[in-house]
N, C-alpha and C positions, 0 to 999 in steps of 0.2 A: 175328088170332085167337090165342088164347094160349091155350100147351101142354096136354094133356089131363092131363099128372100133374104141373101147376105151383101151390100152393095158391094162393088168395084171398088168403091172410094169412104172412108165414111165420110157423113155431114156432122162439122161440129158447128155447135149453135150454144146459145146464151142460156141456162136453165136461172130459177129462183132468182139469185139476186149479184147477176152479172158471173155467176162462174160457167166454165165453157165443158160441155158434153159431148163427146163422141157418138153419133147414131151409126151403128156396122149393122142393122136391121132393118126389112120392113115394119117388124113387128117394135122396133125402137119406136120408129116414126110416127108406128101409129098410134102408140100407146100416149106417145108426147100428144099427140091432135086431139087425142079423148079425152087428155085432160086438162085442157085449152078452156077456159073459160066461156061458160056458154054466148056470155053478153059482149066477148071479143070475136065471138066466129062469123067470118064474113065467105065469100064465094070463092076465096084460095082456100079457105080451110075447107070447105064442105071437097071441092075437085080434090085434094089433096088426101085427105080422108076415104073418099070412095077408090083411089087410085090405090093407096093404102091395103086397104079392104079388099081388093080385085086381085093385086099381086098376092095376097094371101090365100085368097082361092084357086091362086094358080091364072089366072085370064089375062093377066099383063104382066110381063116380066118387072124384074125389083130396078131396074136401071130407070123405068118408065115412071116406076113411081119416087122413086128417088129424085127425079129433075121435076117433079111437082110441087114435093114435099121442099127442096129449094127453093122451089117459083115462092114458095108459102112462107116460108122462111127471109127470106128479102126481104118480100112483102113488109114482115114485121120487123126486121132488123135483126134479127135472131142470128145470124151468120157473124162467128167468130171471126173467120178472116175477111170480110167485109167492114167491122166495127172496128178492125184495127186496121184498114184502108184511111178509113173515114177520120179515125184519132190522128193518124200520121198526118194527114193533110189536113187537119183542123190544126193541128201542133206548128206546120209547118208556115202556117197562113199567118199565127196569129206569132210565129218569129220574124216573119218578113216585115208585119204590122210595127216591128219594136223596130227595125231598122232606117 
């Protein structure tokens, strides 16, 4: 049986300085939000955090707070396979641009 705060999926996202992290925990995600710059934390971080915090006490499952912690993660750009969404078609935009 596998862990009650262990995702289905993990979130990989951007840590330090552009290299890509795997989160397979609640407790990943939440660790990453606490240590979130206080003077960056806006109203994805706080839901995302509490959602966090909730699935840890068992009140909302980790799926729930897992599609938060995403929502929070876009937000900032933080989403590895989003960032290379976004490179491919900026790559692709500015080959068309040369044509």
């Amino acid at each position: 049986m596998m862990r009650p705060d262990v995702f289905k999926q993990p979130v990989t996202i951007f840590v330090g300085l552009g290299f890509p992290a795997e989160l397979r925990t609640v407790m990943e995600a939440y660790r990453h939000l606490d240590e979130w710059p206080a003077i960056s934390r806006d109203a994805a971080h706080s839901i995302a955090l509490k959602a966090c915090a909730a699935a840890l006490r068992g009140e909302i499952d980790a799926e729930t707070a897992r599609g938060l912690f995403v929502a929070f993660a876009e937000k900032h750009d933080l989403l590895a396979q989003q960032a290379g969404r976004r490179g491919f078609a900026v790559a692709a935009e500015q080959g068309a641009a040369r044509t």
